[in-house]
SERO-4910 file (N, C-alpha, C, O; in steps of 0.05 Angstrom, whole numbers):
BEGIN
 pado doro    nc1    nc2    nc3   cac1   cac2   cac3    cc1    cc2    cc3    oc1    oc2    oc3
  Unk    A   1508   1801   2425   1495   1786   2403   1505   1796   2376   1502   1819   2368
  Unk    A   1515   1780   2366   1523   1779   2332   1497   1799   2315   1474   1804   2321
  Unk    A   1513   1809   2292   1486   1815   2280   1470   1794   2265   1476   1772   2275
  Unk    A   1450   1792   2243   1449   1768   2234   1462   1760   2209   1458   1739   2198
  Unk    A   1478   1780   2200   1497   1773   2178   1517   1755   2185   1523   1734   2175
  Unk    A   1531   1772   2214   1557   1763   2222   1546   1736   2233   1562   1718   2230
  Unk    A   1520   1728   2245   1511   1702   2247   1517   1681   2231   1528   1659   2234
  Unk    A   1503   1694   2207   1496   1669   2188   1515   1658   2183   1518   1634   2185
  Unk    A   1541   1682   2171   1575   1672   2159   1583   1655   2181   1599   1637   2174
  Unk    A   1576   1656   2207   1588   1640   2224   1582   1610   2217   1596   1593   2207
  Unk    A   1553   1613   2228   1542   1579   2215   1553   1572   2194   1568   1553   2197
  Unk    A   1551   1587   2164   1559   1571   2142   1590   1567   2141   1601   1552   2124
  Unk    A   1601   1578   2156   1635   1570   2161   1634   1539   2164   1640   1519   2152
  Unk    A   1623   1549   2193   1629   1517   2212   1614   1503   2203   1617   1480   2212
  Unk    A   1595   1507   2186   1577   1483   2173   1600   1474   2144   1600   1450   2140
  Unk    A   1618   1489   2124   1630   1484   2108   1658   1458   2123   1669   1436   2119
  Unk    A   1657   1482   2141   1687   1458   2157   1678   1441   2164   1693   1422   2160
  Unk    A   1653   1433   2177   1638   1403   2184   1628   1389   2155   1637   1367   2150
  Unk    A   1621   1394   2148   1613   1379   2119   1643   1371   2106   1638   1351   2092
  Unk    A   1664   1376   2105   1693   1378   2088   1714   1363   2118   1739   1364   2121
  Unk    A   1697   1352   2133   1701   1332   2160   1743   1339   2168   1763   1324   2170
  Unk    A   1735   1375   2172   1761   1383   2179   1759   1394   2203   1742   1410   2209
  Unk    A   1783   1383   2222   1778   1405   2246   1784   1429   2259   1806   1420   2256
  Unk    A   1786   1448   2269   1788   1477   2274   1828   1474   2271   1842   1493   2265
  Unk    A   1835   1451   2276   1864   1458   2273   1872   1453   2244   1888   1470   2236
  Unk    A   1865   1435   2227   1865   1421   2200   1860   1449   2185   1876   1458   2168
  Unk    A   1838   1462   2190   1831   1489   2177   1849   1512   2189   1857   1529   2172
  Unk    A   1854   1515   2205   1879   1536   2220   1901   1527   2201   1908   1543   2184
  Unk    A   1915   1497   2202   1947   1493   2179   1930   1511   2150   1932   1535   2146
  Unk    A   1919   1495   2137   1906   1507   2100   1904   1528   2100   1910   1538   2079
  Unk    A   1896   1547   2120   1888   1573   2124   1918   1597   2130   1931   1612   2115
  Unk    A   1919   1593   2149   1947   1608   2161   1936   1621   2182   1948   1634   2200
  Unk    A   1904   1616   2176   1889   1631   2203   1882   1618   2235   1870   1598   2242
  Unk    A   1890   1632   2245   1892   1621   2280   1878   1600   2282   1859   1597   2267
  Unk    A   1884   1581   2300   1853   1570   2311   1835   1590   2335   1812   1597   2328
  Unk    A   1844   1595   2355   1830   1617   2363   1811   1637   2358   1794   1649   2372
  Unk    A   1823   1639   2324   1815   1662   2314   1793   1647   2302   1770   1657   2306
  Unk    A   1795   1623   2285   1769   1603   2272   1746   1602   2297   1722   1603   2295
  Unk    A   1761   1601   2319   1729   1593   2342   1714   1623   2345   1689   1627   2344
  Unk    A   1733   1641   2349   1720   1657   2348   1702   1674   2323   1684   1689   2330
  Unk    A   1706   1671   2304   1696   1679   2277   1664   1661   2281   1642   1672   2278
  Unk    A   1669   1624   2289   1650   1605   2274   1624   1612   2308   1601   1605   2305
  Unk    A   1631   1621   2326   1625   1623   2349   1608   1657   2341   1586   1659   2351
  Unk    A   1614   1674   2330   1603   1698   2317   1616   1716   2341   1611   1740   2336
  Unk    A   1627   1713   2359   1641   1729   2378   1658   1761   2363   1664   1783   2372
  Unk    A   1662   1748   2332   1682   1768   2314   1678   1774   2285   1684   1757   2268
  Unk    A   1670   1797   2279   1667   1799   2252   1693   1799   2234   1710   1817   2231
  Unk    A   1691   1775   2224   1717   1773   2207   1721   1794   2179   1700   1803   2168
  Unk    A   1744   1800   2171   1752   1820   2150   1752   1803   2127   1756   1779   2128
  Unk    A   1748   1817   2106   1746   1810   2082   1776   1790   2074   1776   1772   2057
  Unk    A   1796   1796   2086   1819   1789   2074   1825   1751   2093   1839   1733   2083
  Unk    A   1807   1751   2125   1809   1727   2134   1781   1709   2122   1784   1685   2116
  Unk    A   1762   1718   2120   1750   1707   2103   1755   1694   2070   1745   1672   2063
  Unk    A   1768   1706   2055   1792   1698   2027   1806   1678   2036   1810   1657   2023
  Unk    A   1813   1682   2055   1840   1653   2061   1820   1627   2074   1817   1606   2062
  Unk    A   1809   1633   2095   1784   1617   2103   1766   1601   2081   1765   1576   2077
  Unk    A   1755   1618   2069   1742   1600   2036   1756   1590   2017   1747   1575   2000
  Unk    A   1777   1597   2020   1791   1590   1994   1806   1560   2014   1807   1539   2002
  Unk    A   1814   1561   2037   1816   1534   2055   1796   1517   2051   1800   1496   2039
  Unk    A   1776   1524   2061   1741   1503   2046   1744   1505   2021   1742   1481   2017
  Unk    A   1747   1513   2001   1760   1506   1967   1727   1513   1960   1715   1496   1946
  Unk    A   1708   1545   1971   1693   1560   1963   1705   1594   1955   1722   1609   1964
  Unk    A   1690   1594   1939   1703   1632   1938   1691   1646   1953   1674   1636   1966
  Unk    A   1694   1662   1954   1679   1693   1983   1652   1694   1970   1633   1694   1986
  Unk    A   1645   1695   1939   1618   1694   1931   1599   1668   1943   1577   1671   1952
  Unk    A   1610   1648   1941   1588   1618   1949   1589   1621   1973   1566   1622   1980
  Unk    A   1603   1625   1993   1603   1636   2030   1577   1650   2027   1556   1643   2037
  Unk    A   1582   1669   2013   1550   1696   2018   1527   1676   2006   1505   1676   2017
  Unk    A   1532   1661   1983   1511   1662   1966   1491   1630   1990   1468   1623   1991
  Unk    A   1515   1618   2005   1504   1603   2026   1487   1618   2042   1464   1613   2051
  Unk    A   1500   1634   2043   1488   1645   2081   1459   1654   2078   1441   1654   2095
  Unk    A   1458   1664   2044   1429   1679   2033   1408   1657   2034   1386   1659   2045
  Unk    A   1417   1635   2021   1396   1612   2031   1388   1609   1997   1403   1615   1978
  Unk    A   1362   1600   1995   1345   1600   1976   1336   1637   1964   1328   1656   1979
  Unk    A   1340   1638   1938   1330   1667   1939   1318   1661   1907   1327   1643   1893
  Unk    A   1296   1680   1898   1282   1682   1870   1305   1691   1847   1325   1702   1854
  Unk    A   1300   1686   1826   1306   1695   1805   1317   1719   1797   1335   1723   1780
  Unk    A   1300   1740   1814   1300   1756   1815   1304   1764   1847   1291   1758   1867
  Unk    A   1336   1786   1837   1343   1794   1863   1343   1827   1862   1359   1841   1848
  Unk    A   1319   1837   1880   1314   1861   1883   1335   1885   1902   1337   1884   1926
  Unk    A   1347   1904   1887   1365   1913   1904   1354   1922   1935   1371   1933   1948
  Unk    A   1335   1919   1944   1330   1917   1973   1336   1892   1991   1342   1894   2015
  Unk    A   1335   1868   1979   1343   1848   1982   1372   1833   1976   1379   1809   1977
  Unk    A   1387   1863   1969   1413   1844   1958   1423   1849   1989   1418   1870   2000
  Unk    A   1439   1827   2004   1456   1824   2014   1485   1846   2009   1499   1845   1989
  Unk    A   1489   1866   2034   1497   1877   2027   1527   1876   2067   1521   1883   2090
  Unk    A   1551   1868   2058   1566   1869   2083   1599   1884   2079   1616   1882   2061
  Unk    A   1597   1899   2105   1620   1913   2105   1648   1905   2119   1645   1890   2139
  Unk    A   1664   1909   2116   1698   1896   2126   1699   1913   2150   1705   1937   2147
  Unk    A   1696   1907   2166   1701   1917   2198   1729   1935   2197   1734   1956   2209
  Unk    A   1745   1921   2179   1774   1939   2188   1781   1958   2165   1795   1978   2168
  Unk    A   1770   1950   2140   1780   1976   2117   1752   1991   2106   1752   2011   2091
  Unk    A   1731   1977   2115   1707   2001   2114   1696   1987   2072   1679   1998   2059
  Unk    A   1712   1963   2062   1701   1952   2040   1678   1952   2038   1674   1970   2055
  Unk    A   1658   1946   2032   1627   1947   2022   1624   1929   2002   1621   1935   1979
  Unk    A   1625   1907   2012   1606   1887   1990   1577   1884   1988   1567   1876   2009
  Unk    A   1555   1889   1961   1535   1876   1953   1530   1855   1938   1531   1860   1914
  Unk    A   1524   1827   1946   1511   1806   1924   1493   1821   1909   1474   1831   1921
  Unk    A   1497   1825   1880   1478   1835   1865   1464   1809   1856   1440   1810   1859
  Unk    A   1474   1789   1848   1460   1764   1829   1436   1757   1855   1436   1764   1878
  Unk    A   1421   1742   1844   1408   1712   1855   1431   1696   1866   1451   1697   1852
  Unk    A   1432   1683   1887   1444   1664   1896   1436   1642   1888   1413   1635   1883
  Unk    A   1461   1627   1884   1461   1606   1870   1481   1589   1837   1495   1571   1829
  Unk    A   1459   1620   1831   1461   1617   1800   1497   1613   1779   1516   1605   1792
  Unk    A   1498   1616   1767   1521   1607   1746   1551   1628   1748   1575   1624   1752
  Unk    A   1533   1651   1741   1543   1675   1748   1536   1696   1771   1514   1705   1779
  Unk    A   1569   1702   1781   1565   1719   1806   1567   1754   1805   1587   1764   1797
  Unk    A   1554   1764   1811   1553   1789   1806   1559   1800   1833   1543   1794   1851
  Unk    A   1583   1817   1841   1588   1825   1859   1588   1854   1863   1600   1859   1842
  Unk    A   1583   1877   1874   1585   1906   1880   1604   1918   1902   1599   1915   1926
  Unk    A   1629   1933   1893   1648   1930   1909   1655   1956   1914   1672   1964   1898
  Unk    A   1648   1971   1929   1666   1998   1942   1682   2005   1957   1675   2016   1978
  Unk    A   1702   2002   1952   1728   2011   1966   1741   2033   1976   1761   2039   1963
  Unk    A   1737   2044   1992   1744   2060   2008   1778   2078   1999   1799   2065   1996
  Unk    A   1776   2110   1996   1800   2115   1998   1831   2107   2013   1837   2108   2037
  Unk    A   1843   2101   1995   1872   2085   2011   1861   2058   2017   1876   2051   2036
  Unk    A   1846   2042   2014   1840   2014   2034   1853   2006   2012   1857   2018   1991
  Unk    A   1863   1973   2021   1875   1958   2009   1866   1931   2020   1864   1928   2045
  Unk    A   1859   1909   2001   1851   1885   2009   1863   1862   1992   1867   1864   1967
  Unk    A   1866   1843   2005   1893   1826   1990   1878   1797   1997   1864   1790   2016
  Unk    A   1887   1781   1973   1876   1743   1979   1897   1728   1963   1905   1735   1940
  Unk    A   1906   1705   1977   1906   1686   1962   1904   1673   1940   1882   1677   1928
  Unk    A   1921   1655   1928   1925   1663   1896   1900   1637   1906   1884   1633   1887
  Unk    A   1895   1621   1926   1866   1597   1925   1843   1616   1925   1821   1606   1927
  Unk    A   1845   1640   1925   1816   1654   1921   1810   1654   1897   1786   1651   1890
  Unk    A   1829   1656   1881   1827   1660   1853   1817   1639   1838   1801   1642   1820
  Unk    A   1827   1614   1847   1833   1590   1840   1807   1572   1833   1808   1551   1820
  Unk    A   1781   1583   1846   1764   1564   1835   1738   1581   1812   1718   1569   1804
  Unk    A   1742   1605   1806   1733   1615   1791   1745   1636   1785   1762   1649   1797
  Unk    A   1729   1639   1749   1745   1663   1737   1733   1690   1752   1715   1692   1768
  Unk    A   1746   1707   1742   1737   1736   1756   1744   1753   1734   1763   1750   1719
  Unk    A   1721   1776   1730   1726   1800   1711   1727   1827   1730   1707   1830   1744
  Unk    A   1741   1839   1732   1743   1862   1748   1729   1891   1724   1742   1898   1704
  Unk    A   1708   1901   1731   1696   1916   1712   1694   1950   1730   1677   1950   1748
  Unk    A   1710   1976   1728   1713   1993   1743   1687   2010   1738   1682   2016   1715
  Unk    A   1668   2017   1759   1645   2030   1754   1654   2062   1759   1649   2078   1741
  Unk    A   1666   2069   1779   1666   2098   1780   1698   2095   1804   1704   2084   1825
  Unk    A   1712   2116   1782   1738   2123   1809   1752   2109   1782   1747   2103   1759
  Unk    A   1780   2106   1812   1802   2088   1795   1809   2067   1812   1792   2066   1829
  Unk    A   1828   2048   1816   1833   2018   1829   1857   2007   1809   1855   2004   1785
  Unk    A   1877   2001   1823   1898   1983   1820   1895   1965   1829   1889   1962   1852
  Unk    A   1901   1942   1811   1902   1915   1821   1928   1896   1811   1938   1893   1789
  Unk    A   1934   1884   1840   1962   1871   1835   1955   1845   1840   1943   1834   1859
  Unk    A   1967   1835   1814   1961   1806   1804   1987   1789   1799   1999   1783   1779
  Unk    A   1990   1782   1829   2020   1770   1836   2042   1797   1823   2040   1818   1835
  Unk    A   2053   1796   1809   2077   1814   1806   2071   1836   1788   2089   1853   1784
  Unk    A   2051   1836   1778   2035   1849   1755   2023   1868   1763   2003   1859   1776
  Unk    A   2022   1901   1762   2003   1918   1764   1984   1927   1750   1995   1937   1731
  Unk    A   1955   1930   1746   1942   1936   1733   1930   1966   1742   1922   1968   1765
  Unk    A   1929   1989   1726   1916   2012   1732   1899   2013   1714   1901   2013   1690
  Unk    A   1875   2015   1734   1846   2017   1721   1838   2041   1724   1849   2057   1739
  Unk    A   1813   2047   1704   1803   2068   1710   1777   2069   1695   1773   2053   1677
  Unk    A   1755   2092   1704   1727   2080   1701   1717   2076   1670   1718   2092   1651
  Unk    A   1706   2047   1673   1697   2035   1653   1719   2013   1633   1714   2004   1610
  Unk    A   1742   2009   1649   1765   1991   1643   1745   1959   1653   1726   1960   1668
  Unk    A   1751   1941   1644   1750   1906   1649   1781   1900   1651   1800   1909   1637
  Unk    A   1779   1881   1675   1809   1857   1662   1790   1841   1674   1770   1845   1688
  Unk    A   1807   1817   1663   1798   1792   1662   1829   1787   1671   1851   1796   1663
  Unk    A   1820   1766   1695   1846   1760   1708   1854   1732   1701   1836   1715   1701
  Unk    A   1883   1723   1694   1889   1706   1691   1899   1670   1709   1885   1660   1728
  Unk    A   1917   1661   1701   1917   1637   1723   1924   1650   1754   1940   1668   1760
  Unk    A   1908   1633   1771   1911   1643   1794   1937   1651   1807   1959   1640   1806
  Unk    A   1931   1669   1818   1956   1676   1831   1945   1704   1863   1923   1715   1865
  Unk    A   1964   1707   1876   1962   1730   1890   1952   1749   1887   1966   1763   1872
  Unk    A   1926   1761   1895   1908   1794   1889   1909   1804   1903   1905   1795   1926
  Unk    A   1917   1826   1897   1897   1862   1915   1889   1876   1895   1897   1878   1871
  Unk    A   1865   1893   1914   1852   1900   1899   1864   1930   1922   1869   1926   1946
  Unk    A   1867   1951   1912   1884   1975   1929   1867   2007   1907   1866   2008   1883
  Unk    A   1859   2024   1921   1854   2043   1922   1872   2070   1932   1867   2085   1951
  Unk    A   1893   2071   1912   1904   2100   1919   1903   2121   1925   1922   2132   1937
  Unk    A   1874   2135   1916   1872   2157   1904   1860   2169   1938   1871   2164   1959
  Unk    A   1839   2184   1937   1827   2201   1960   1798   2207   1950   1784   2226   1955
  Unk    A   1793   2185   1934   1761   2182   1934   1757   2149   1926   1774   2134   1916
  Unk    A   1729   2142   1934   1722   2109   1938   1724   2112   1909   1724   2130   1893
  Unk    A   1724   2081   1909   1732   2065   1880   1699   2046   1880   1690   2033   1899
  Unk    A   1690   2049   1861   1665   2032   1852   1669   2011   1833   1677   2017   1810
  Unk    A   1665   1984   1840   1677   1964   1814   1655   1934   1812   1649   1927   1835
  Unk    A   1646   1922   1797   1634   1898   1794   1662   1881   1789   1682   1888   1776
  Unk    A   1654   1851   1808   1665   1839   1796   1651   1814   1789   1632   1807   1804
  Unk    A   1657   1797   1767   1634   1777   1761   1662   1757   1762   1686   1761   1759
  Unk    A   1640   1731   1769   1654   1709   1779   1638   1684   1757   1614   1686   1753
  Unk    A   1652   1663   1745   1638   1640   1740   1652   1617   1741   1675   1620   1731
  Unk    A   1649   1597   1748   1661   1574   1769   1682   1569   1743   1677   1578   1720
  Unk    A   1705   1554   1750   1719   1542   1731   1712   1512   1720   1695   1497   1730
  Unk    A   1724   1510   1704   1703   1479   1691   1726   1468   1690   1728   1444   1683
***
């Protein structure tokens, strides 16, 4: 049995790919991701990684934030850190928290990254909202298509036209970072 995180992301997959009247192969070409690998993700048989999930949403033409901020459902105004939605990357040990209310305008994300992990998306992740990368504690490099950025705590970038990300942790301690998201107009 799935947990009920890895549940929910399942449903709201295959509920995004049925609503967007595409089928597990149509979403396998946009994606680059298996079909195999789609049944098994939308089936909950597999907790998908942060980095097939990026290509997956950004194929449904959602960002990794509206995936979560689906799966949360209806939530108050107020989002109590006991209640923030909080999911980990099976294969690099990433740590995402929804800090915001789901829904709302702006996305507030909580991101800890693991020494050495490295996580990479699609310049279509980028592509339907802006992103501020804000470093809370540690340091984090981020490569923005050909462009390196070295951050360090209490640095912002604001990333420009979409293109290719990672977000990569060098060092030999986790990296702490918000990133805020707001739809493009």
């Amino acid at each position: 049995m799935p947990d009920p995180l890895t549940a929910n992301i399942a449903a709201t997959l295959r509920t995004a790919r049925i609503d967007r009247d595409l089928s597990v192969n149509a979403l396998a070409e946009r994606s680059g991701v298996s079909r195999a690998m789609i049944a098994k993700i939308e089936r909950g048989d597999v907790q998908p990684t942060a980095v097939l999930l990026g290509r997956l949403t950004a194929a449904l033409g959602l960002t990794l934030s509206e995936l979560f901020a689906r799966t949360e459902g209806e939530t108050p105004r107020l989002a109590r850190i006991a209640d923030q939605p909080v999911w980990v990357d099976p294969t690099t040990g990433y740590r995402r928290r929804s800090v915001s209310p789901a829904g709302g305008s702006v996305q507030l994300v909580e991101v800890e990254l693991p020494a050495g992990a490295e996580v990479s998306y699609p310049a279509e992740s980028f592509a339907l909202a802006n992103h501020q990368i804000w470093v809370l504690e540690g340091s984090l490099r981020f490569r923005e298509g050909e462009v390196e950025h070295d951050l360090s705590s209490g640095d912002c970038l604001e990333l420009g036209a979409p293109t290719p990300g990672t977000y990569w942790n060098s060092t030999d301690r986790p990296c702490r970072y918000l990133v805020v998201l707001s739809r493009r107009r």
